[in-house]
C-alpha positions as CSV (number, residue, x, y, z in Angstrom):
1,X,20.0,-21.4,46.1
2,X,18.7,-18.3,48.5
3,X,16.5,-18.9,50.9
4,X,13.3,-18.7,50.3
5,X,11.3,-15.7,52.6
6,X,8.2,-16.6,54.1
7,X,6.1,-14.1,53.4
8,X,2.5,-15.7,55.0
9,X,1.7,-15.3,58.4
10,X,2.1,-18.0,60.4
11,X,-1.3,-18.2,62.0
12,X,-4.5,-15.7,61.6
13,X,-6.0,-14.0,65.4
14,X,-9.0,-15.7,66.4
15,X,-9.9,-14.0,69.7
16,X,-10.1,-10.2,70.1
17,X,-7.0,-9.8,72.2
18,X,-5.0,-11.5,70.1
19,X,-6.7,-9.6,67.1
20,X,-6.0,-6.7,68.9
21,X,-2.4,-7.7,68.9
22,X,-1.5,-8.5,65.6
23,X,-3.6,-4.5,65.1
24,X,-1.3,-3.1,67.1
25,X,2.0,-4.9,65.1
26,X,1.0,-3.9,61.9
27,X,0.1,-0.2,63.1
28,X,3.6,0.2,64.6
29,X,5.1,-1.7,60.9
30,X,3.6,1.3,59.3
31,X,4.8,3.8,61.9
32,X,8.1,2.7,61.3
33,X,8.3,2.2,57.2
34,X,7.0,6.1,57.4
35,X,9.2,7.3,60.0
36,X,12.5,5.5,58.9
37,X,11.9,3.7,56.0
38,X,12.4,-0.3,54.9
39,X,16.0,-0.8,56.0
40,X,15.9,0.2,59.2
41,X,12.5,-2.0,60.0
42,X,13.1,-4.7,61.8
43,X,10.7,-7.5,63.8
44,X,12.8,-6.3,67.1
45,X,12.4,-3.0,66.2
46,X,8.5,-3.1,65.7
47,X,7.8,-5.4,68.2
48,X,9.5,-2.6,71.1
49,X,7.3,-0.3,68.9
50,X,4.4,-2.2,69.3
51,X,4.7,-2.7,72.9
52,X,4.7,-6.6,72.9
53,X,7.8,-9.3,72.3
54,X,9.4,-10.1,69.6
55,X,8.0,-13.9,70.4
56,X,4.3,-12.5,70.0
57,X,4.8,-11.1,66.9
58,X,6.5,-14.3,65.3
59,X,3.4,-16.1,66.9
60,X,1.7,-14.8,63.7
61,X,4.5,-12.8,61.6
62,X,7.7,-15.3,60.5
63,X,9.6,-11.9,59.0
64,X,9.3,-8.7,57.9
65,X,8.6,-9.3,54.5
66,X,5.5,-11.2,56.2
67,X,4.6,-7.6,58.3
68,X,5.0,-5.4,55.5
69,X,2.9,-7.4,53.3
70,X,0.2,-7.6,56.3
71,X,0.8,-2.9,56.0
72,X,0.3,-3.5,52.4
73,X,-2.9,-5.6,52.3
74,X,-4.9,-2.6,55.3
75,X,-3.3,0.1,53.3
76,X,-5.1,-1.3,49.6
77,X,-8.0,-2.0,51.2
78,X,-8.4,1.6,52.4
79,X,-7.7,2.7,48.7
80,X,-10.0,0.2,47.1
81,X,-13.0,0.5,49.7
82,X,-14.2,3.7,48.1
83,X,-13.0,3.0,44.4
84,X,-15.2,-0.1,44.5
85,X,-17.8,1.5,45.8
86,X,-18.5,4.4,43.8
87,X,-17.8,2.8,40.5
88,X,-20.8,0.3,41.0
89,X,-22.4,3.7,41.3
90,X,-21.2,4.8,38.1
91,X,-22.2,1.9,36.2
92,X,-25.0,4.3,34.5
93,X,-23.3,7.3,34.2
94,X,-22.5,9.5,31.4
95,X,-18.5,9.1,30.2
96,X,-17.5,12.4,31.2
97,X,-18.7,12.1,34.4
98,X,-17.8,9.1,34.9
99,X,-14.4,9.6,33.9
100,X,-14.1,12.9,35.6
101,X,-15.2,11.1,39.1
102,X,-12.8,7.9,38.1
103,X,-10.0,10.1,37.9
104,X,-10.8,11.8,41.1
105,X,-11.0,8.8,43.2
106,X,-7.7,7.2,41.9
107,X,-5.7,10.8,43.1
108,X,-8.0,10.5,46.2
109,X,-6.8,7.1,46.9
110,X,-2.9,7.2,46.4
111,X,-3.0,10.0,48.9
112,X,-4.3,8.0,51.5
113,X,-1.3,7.8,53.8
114,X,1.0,9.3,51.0
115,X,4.2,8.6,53.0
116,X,3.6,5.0,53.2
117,X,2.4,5.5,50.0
118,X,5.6,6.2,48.9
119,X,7.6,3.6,50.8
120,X,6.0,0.6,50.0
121,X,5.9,1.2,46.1
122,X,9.9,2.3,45.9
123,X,11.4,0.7,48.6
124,X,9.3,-2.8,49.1
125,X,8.8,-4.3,45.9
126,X,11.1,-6.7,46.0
127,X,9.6,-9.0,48.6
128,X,6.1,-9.0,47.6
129,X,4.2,-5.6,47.7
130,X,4.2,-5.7,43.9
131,X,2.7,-8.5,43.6
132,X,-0.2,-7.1,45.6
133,X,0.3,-3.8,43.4
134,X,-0.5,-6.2,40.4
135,X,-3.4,-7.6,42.0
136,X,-5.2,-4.1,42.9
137,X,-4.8,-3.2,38.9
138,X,-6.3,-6.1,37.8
139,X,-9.1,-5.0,40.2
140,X,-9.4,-1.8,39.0
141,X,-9.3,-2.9,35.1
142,X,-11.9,-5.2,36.0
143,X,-14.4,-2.7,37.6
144,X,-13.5,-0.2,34.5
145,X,-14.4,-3.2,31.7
146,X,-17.5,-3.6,33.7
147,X,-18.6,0.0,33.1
148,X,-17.2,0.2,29.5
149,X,-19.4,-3.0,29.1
150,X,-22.5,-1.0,29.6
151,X,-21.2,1.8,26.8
152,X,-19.3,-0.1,24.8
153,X,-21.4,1.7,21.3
154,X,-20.4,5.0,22.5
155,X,-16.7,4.4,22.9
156,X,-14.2,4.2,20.3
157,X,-12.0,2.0,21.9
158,X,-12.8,-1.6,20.8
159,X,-10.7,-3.5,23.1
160,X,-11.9,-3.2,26.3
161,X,-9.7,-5.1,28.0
162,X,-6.8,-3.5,26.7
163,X,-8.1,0.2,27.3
164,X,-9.0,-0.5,31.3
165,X,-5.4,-1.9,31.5
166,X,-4.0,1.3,29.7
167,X,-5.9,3.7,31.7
168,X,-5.5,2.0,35.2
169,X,-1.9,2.3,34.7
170,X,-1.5,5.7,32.9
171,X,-3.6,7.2,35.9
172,X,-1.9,5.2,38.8
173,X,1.8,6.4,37.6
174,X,0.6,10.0,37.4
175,X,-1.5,9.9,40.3
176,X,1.8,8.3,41.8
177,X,4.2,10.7,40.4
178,X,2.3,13.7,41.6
179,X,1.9,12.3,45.2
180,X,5.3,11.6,45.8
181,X,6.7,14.2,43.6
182,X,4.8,17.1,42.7
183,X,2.0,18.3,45.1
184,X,1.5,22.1,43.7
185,X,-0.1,20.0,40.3
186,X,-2.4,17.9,42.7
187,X,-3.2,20.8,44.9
188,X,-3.8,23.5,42.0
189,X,-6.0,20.8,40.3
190,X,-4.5,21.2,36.9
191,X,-3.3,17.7,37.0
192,X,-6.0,16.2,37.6
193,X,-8.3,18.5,35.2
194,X,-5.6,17.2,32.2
195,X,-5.8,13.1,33.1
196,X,-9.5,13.3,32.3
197,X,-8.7,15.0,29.1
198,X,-6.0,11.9,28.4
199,X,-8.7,9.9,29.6
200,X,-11.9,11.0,27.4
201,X,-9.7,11.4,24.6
202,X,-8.5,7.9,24.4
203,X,-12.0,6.3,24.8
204,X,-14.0,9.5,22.9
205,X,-11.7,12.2,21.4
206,X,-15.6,13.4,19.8
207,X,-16.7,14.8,23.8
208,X,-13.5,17.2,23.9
209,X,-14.2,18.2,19.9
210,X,-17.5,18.7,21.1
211,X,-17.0,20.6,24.3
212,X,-14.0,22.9,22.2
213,X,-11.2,21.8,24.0
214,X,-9.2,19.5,21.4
């Protein structure tokens, strides 16, 4: 049987020096993943990057897996903090704006940090930050049935559940494509302009009839 990696940190920082610390591992995790990717990471290696032993960082990281998780937790908080936000803002807003602002924030969010971006979703997945890639969707779906909740006689979509789980995951893999792959679509616009089109004319083909643009 292989051994099982522990992935949990072996104790959370209670004063602010040591808070401080654990900051300054994770922050030099990340600079490494970006830099030279998942292979060559390495607690020795991050620890010298860090400026502290490798003994302090096993104090609260037991691996690797355990630090790059910690990099993936701070870097889906920063894309979620201002999802969340603004789509409790939406809640009352009409579909095509709402849609057009959804879409937005989604592109805006995969590229914060784009390189780690990049790294953790192709190169990490195997020992955890999937998982936590999971999680985040069923977030998002969540916040989208909450607003299709509060319009659910004005879409023609009747499973609502169903259609937030299509639409988080149709816009993440373009969003991610386009980061990673193909920046001239993100920076022209046009890819963005054409995922609120797949958008609205999944949950409403009648607004893009309407506005001539079927």
């Amino acid at each position: 049987m292989p051994r099982r990696i522990r992935t949990s940190p072996r104790k959370s920082p209670r004063q602010e020096r040591s808070k401080a610390t654990v900051d300054a591992i994770v922050l030099a995790m990340t600079r490494v993943l970006i830099k030279d990717g998942w292979d060559a990471a390495s607690t020795n290696r991050v620890a010298a990057e860090a400026g502290v032993s490798v003994g302090s960082l096993y104090q609260y990281f037991p691996s690797k897996e355990a630090l790059v998780l910690a990099v993936m937790e701070k870097h889906a908080a920063a894309m979620t903090e201002k999802l969340q936000q603004r789509m409790m803002q939406l809640a009352t807003a009409p579909i095509r704006e709402a849609a057009t602002e959804l879409v937005h924030l989604f592109i805006d969010a995969h590229q914060t940090n784009p390189k780690l971006h990049r790294v953790l979703i192709e190169q990490v997945p195997r020992v955890g930050a999937l998982s936590k890639l999971v999680e985040l969707n069923r977030l998002y779906e969540h916040l989208l049935v909450a607003y299709m909740e509060t319009h659910r006689d004005e879409l023609e979509v009747k499973d609502l559940s169903v259609a937030a789980c299509v639409i988080v995951h149709a816009v993440q893999a373009l969003s991610h494509h386009a980061v990673v792959q193909r920046q001239d679509l993100l920076e022209s616009g046009k890819l963005e302009k054409e995922i609120v089109r797949l958008v609205l004319g999944y949950i409403k083909p009648s607004l893009l009839v309407k506005s001539g643009r079927a």
